[in-house]
BAVEX-116896 format. One line per 3 residues: number of its first residue (from 1); for each residue x, y, z of C-alpha. Coordinates in nm, 2 decimals. Each point is the difference from the previous one (the first is absolute). Layout:
N
NUM> X,Y,Z; ...
! end
This chain:
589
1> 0.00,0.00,0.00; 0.12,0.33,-0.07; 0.06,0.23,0.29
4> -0.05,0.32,-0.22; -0.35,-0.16,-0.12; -0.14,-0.13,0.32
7> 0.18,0.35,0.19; -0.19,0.23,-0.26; -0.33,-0.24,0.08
10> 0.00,0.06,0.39; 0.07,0.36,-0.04; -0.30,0.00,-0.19
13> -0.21,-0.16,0.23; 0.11,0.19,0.31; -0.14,0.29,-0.23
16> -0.38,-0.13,0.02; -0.28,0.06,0.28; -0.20,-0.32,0.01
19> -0.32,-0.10,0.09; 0.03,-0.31,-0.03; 0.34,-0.27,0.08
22> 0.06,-0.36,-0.14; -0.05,-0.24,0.22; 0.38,-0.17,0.02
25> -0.12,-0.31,0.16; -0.28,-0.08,-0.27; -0.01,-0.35,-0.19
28> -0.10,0.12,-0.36; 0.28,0.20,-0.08; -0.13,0.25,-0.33
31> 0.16,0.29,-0.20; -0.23,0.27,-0.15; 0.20,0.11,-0.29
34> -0.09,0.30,-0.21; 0.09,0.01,-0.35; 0.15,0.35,0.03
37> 0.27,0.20,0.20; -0.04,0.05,0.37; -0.17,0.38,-0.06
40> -0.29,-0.13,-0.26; -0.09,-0.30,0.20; 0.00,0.20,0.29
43> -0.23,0.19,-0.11; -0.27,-0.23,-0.06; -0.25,-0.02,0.25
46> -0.05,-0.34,-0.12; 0.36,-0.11,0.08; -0.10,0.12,0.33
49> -0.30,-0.18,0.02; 0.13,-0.37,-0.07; 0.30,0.08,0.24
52> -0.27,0.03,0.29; -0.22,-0.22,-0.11; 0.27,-0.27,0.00
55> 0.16,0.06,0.32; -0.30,0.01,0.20; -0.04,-0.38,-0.04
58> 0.18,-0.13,0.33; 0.18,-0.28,-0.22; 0.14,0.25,-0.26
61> 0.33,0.22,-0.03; -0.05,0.20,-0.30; 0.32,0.19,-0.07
64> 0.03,0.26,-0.34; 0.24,0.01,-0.31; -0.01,0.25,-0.29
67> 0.24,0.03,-0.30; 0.30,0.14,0.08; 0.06,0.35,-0.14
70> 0.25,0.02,-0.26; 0.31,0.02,0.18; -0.14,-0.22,0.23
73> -0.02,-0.26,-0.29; 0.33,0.06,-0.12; 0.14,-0.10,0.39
76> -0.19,-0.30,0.00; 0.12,-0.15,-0.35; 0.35,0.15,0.08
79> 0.01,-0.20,0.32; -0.26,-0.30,-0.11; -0.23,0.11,0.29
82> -0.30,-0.16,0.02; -0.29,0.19,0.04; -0.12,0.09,0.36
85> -0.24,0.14,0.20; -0.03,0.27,0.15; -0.09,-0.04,0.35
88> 0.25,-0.29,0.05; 0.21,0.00,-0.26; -0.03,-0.36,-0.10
91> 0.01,-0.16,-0.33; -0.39,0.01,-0.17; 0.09,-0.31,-0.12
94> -0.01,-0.15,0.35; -0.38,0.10,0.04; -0.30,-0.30,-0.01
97> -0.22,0.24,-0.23; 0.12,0.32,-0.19; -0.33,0.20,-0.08
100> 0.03,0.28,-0.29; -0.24,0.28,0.01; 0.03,0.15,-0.31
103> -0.26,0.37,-0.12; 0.16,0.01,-0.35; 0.12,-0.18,-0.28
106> 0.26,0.14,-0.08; 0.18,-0.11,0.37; -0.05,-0.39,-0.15
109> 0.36,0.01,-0.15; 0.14,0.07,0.38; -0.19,-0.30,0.16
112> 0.24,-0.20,-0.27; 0.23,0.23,0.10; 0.03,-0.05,0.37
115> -0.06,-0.38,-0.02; 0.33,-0.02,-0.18; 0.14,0.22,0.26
118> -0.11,-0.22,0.23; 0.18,-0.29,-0.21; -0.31,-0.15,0.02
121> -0.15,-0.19,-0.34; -0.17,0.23,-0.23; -0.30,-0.23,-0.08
124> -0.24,-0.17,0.19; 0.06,-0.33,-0.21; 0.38,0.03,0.13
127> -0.09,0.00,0.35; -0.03,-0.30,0.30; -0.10,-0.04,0.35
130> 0.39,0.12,0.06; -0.14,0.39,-0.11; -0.27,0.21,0.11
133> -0.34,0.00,-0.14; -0.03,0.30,-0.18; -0.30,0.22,-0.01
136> -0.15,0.33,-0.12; -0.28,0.17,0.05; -0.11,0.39,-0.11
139> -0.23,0.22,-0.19; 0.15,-0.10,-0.35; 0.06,-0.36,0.02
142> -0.36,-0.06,0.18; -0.13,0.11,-0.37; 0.29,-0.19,-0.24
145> 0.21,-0.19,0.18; 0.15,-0.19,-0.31; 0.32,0.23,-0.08
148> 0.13,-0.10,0.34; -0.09,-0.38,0.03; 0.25,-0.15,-0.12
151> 0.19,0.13,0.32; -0.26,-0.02,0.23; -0.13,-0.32,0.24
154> -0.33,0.16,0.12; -0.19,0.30,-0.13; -0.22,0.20,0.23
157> -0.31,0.11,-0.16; -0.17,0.27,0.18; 0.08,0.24,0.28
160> 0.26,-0.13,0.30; -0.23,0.06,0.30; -0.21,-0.29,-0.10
163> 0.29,-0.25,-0.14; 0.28,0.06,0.25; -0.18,-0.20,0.30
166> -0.16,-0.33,-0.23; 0.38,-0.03,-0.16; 0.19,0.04,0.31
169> -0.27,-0.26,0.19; 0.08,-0.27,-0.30; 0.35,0.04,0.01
172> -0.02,-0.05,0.36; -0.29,-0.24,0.03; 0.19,-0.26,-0.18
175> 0.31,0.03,0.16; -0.15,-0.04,0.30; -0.13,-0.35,-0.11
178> 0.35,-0.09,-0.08; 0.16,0.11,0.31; 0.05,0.27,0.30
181> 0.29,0.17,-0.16; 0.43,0.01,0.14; 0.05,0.05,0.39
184> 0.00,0.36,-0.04; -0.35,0.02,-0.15; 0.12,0.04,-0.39
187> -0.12,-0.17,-0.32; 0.27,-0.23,-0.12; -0.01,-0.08,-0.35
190> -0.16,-0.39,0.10; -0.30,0.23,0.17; -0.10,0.16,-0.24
193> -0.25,-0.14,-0.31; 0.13,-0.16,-0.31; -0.04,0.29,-0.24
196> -0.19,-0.18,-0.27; -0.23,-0.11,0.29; -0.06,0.38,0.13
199> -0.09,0.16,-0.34; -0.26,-0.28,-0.10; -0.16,0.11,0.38
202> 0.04,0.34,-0.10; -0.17,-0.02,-0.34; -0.31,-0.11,0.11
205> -0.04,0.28,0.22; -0.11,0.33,-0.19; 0.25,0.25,-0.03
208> 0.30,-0.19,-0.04; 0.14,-0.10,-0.37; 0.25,-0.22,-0.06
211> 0.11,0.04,-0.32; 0.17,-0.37,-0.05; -0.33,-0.16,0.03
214> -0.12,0.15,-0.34; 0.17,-0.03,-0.37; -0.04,0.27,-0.22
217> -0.11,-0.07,-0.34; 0.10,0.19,-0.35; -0.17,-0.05,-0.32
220> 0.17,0.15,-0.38; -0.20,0.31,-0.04; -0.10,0.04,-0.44
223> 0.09,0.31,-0.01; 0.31,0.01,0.23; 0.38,-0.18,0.06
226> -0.04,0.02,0.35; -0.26,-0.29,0.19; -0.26,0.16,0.19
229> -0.14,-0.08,0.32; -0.21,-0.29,0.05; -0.06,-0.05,0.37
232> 0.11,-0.18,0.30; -0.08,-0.36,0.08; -0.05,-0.06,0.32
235> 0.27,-0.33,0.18; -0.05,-0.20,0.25; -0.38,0.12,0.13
238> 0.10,0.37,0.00; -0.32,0.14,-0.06; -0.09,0.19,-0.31
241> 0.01,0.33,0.17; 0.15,0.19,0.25; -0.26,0.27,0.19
244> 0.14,0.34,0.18; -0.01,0.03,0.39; -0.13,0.30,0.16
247> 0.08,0.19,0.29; -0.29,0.01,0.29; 0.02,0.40,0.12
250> -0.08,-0.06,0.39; 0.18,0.14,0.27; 0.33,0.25,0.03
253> 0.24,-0.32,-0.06; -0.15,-0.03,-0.36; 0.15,0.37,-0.08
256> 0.24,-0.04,-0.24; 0.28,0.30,0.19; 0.33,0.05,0.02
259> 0.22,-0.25,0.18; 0.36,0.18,-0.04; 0.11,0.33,0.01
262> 0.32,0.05,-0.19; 0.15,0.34,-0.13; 0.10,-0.17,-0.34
265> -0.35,0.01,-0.13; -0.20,0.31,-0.17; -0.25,-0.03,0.28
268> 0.24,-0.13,0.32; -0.11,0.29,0.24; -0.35,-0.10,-0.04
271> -0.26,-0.28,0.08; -0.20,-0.15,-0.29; -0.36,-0.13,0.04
274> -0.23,-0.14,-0.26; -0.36,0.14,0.08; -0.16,-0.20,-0.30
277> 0.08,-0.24,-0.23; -0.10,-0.06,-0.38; -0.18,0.28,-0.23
280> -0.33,0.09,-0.11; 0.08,0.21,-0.29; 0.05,-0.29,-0.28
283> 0.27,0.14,-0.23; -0.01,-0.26,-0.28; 0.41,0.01,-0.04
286> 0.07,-0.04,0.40; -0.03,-0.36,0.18; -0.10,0.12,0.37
289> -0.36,0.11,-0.09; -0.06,-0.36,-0.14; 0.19,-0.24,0.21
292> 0.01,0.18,0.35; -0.36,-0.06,0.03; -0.21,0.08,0.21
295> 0.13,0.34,0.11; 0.04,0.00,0.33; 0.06,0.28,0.35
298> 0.18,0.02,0.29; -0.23,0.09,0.31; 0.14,0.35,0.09
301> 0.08,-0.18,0.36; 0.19,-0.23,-0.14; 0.20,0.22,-0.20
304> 0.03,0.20,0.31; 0.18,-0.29,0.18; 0.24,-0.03,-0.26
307> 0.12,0.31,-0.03; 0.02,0.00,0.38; 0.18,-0.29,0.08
310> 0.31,0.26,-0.19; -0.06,0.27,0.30; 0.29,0.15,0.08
313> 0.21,-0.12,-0.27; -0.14,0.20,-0.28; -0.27,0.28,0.00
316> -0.05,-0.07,-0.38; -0.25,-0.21,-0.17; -0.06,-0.08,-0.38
319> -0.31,-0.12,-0.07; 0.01,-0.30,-0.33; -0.27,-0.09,-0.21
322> -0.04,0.00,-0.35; -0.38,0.19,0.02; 0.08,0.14,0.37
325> -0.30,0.27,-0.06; -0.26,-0.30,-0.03; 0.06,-0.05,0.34
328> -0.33,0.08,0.14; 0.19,0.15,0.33; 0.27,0.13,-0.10
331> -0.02,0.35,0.08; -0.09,-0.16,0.37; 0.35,-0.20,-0.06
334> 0.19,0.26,-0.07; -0.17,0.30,0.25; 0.08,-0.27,0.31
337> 0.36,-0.03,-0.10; 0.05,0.36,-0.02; -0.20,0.03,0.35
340> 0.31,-0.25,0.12; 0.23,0.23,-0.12; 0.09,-0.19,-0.27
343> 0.10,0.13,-0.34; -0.15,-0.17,-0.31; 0.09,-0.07,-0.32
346> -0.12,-0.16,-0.33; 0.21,-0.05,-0.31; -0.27,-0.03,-0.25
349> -0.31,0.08,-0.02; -0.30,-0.05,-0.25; -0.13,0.32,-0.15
352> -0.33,-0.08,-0.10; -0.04,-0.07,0.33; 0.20,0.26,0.18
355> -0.18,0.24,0.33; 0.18,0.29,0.17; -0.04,-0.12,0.35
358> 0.27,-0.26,-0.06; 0.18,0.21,-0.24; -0.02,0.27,0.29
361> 0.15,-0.28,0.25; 0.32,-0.14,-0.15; 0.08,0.39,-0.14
364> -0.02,0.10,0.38; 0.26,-0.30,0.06; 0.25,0.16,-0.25
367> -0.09,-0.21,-0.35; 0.11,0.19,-0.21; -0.01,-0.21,-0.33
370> -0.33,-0.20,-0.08; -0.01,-0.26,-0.29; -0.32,-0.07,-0.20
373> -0.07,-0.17,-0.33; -0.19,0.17,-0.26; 0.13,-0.32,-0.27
376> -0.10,0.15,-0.26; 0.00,0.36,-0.17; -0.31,-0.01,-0.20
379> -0.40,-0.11,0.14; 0.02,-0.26,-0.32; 0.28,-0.19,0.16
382> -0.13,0.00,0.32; -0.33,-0.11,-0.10; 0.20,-0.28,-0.14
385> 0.15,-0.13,0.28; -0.35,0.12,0.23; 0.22,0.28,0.21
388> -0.32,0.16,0.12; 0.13,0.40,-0.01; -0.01,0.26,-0.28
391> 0.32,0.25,-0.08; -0.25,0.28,0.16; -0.04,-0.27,0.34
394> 0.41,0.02,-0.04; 0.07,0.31,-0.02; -0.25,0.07,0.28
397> 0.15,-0.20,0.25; 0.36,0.13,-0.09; -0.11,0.34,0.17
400> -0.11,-0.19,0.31; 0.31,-0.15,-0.04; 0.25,0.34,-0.01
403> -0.30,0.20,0.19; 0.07,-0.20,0.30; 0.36,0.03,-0.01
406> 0.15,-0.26,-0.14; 0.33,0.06,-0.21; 0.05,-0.24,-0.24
409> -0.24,-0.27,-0.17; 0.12,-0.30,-0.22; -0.24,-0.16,-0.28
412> 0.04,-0.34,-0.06; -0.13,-0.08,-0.36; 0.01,-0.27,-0.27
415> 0.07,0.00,-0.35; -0.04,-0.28,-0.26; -0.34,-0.05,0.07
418> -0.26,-0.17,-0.28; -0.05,0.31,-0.25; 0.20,0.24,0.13
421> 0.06,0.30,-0.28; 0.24,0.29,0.03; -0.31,0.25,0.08
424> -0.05,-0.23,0.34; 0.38,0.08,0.08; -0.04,0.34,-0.10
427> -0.31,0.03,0.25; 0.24,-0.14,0.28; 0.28,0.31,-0.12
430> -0.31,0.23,0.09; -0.12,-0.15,0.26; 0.31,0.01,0.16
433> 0.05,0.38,-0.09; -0.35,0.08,0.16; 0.14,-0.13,0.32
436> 0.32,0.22,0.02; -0.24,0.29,-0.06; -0.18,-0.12,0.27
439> 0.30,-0.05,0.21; 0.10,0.37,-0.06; -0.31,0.17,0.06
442> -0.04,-0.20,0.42; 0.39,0.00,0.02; 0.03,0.38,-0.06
445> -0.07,0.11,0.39; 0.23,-0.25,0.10; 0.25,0.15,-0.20
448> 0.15,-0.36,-0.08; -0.10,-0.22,-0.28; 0.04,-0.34,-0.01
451> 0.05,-0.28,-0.27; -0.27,-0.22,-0.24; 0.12,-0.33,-0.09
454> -0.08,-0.25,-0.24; 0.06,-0.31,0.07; -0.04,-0.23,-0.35
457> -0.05,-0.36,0.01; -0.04,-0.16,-0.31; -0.33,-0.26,0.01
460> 0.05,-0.33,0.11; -0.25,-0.25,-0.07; -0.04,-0.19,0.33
463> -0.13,-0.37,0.07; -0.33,0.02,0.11; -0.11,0.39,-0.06
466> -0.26,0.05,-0.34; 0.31,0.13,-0.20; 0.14,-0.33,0.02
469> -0.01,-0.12,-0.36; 0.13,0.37,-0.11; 0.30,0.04,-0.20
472> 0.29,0.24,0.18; 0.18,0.27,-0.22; 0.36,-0.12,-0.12
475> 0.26,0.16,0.20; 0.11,0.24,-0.30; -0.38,0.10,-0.04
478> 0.00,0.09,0.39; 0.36,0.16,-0.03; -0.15,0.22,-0.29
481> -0.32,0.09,0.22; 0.25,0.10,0.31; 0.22,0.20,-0.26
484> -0.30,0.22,-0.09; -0.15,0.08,0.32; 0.35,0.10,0.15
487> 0.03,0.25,-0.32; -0.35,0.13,0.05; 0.02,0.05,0.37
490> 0.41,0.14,-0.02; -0.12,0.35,0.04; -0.22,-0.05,0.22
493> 0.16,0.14,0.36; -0.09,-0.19,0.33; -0.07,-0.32,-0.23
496> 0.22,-0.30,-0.03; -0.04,-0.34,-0.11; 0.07,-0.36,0.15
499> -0.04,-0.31,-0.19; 0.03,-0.37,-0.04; 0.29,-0.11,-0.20
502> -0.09,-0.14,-0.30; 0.24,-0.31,0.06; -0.24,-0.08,0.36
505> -0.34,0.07,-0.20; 0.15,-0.30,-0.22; 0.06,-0.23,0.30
508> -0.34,0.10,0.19; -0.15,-0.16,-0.32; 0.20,-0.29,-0.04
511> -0.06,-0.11,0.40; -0.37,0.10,0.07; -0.10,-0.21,-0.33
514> 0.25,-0.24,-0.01; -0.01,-0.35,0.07; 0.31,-0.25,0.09
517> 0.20,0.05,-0.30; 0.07,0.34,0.12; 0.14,-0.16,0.33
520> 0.30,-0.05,-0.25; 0.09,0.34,-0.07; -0.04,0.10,0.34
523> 0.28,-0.26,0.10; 0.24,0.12,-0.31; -0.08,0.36,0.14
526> 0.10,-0.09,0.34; 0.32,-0.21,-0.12; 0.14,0.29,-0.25
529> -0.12,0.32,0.17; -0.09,0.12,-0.35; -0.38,0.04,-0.11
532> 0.11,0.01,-0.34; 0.25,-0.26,-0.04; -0.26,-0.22,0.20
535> -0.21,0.10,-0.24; 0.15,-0.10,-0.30; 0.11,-0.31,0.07
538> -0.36,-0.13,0.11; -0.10,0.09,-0.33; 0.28,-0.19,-0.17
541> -0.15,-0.28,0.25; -0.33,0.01,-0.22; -0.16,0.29,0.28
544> -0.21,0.25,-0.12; -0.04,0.39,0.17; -0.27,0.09,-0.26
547> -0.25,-0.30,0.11; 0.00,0.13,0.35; 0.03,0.32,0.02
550> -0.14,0.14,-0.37; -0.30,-0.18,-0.12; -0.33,0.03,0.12
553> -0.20,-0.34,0.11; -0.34,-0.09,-0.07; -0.26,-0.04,0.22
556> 0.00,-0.39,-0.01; 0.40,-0.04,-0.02; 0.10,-0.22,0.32
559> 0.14,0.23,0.26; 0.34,-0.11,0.19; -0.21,0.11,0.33
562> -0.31,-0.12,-0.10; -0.02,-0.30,0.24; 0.00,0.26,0.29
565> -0.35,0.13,0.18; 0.17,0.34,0.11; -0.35,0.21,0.01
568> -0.19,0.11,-0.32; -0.12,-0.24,-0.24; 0.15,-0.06,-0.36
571> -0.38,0.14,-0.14; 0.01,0.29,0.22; 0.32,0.09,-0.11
574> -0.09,-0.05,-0.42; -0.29,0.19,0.08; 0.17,0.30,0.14
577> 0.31,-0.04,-0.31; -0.29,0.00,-0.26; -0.18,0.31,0.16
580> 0.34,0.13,-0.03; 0.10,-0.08,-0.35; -0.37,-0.09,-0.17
583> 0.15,-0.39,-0.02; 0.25,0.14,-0.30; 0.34,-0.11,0.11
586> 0.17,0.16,-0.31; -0.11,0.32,0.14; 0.17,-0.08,0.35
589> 0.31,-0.11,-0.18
! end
């Protein structure tokens, strides 16, 4: 073990105020990995969910590893380090279970990358009862797992509050039939269930995929080189498919809330609570509104609790959710924080939806930036993808926005969408003018003005969402759109522009839609360090970029994720992408 490595590690976690501690003596020794560097995982209030979750089982010691930062990397291959964890420094590799949480797709290279770190085998297929059972879990994989699987054991579908216990019980249960564990109270490898033996339990129990069990199937498309998608078949009584958990909201223990304070994160001097999870809205391109179903709240004591139990660490509070205004209480939330002397905060906030009581509330805390996301610059296009608010509703709420102090305000939008024409982009240019207007007009007392951002994101069509079957924009197409809207807003003052790359709209759309062919460019990515090269030669391998990422699929086309029940219904979502497009997928393309 390298002294630097493990030295830097224990600094770190000296660093950190915790809520919660592993339990040392536990049997089941796990590893929550995140697929990203200590900051990003850090600040994900899921990370910090699972960590809890896990080490409030008696029998558990849950300890965390992220991917080293760059230079931390270069230490470890310099010195053959294998990875470690944070809180105790030992190898991952010597973990019963190491569970990946994984938000976004493009963090799948880095779970290959950290299992070779860990000089642990790469593919599940490589793996014995010598190695850990590898699992992952998250938002993305719990709608198309299939990029990943050939790396993964066990897939959790669904959301961790209802999957952590029911795995951690099966694991255990059957160890306990073996035997009672070492003298000090340990798993020994003879303890613990044959692997093959857990996942077939596992598999019958809904929310846990194991990709082994089912073969994928390919069939020589007529009009293409490349074999489509065919389906799974189902091994060894796996069953057909695999249905999402849910979480049960009861009680301040469900909140999902910070865990860890550390100052190496965006948010470390504050305390982050989801009040509600899921989304009401619908937004035919985004995932949450169909598969977080139902929408569900917090009770504002419950939220109260949570933020308490961080009294007198912090005084500051963010409040997550993705529609935090359709909290029926919310204004009740955030009025009996403030009462506590707490300061409260919230990143981002829905506009069609947005009140000045809570806008009043976290600009009396000192927020000073507020992000919303308009999507679109024209009505058309946001009739097309059912965002509910007009440019006049927009440019409305901006004035709330700078009237009630706020400084700066960041617009998250998408370009690429189905029909999209160069008068659309030019709305978004004069949309975005109107709001420095605005901006000047409130920020003129205040004799300071602040900044409007643009934060471009090329569409992705996601796994489960109505714009499914669409066709994304090739990266030159979405370079060109970028190139234009940074000309036409240049001299525009107090306006700047952030975008996706075109190189990571390209790999969104390879791993949302892929299936398990694109596990093999992930694992040349992670071995050569170069998308490009990994790239090319997966193409001279007979893969093909343009079938994933650049066709559009038709409404009866197998799906790599179609064997999973995530929340709405194959018809619900055609009926929604027709009402979109009028059932002409030329159009969409």
């Amino acid at each position: 073990m390298s002294s630097d490595s493990a030295l830097y590690l224990r600094r770190r976690a000296q660093r950190e105020i915790r809520l919660v501690e592993p339990n040392q003596g536990g049997r089941l020794r796990v590893v929550l990995a995140y697929p990203n560097t200590y900051a990003v995982g850090m600040s994900n209030l899921g990370m910090h969910t699972l960590y809890r979750l896990f080490n409030d089982h008696p029998d558990v010691c849950c300890e965390r590893s992220f991917l080293p930062d760059k230079h931390e990397i270069e230490e470890y291959q310099r010195r053959g380090t294998p990875l470690m964890t944070v809180e105790s420094q030992r190898p991952v590799s010597d973990a019963d279970v190491i569970a990946f949480s994984a938000s976004f797709e493009n963090d799948y290279v880095n779970v290959v990358r950290m299992l070779i770190l860990a000089n642990l085998p790469t593919r599940n297929a490589e793996r014995d009862a010598t190695h850990p059972i590898v699992i992952m879990g998250g938002a993305t994989v719990s709608i198309n797992p299939e990029p990943v699987a050939p790396f993964i054991d066990l897939c959790c579908v669904g959301e961790g509050e209802g999957l952590v216990r029911p795995l951690i019980e099966s694991i255990l249960g059957q160890a306990n039939s073996k035997k009672t564990g070492n003298s000090c109270g340990q798993l020994t490898d003879s303890d613990l269930p044959t692997r093959a033996a857990l996942l077939q339990s596992l598999a019958a129990s809904p929310g846990f995929y194991v990709p082994s069990l089912y073969e994928p199937r390919y069939d020589q498309a007529e009009t293409s080189d490349y074999p489509t998608f065919a389906g799974l078949t189902p091994q060894d009584g796996a069953p057909p498919c695999v249905t999402k958990v849910r979480a049960v909201f009861e009680g301040p223990e469900t909140v999902a809330s910070t865990s860890i304070l550390t100052p190496e994160t965006e948010f470390g001097d504050r305390a982050m609570i989801e009040v509600a999870r899921g989304c009401t809205k619908g937004c035919r391109y985004c995932w949450v509104g169909y598969n977080i179903l139902p929408f569900r709240v917090h009770k504002v004591d419950d939220v109260l609790a949570a933020a308490e139990r961080w009294l007198p660490t912090t005084q500051r509070v963010g409040l997550v959710a993705t529609a935090l205004l359709d909290h029926p209480d919310i204004e009740a939330i955030a009025s009996s924080l403030r009462e506590r002397g707490l300061q409260v905060f919230s990143p981002s906030l829905i506009i069609s939806t947005l009140r000045e009581p809570l806008l009043r509330c976290v600009v009396e805390s000192g927020q000073r930036s507020i992000t919303i996301a308009p999507e679109a610059g024209s009505d058309r296009m946001r009739e097309l993808i059912m965002k509910k608010i007009t440019n006049e509703e927009i440019l409305e709420k901006t004035r709330m926005i700078f009237r009630a102090g706020v400084l700066n305000l960041k617009n998250y939008v998408i370009i690429g969408l189905p029909g999209e024409t160069e008068a659309d982009l030019q709305d978004l240019v004069s949309l975005c003018t109107a709001m420095r207007e605005i901006m000047i007009e409130e920020s003129r007392d205040r004799g300071r003005i602040g900044t409007i951002t643009l934060s471009v994101n090329c569409l992705i069509p996601k796994p489960a969402t109505p714009f499914q079957w669409a066709k994304q924009i090739r990266p030159s197409e979405y370079a060109a759109k970028l190139r234009w809207l940074r000309r036409s807003l240049a001299k525009v003052p107090n306006v700047v522009i952030e975008a996706m790359s075109p190189r990571s709209a390209e790999i969104q759309a390879l791993t949302s839609r892929g299936d398990r062919r694109v596990g093999d460019l992930l694992e040349l990515w992670a071995e050569t360090g170069s998308w490009r090269q990994a790239v090319r030669t997966w193409e001279e391998r007979g893969g093909s970029v343009d079938h994933f990422a650049f066709r559009a699929l038709k409404p009866n086309d197998p799906l790599p994720w179609g064997h999973l029940r995530t929340g709405a219904s194959s018809a619900a979502l055609g009926n929604q992408w027709n009402k979109a497009v009028g059932g002409n997928v030329d159009a969409a393309a």
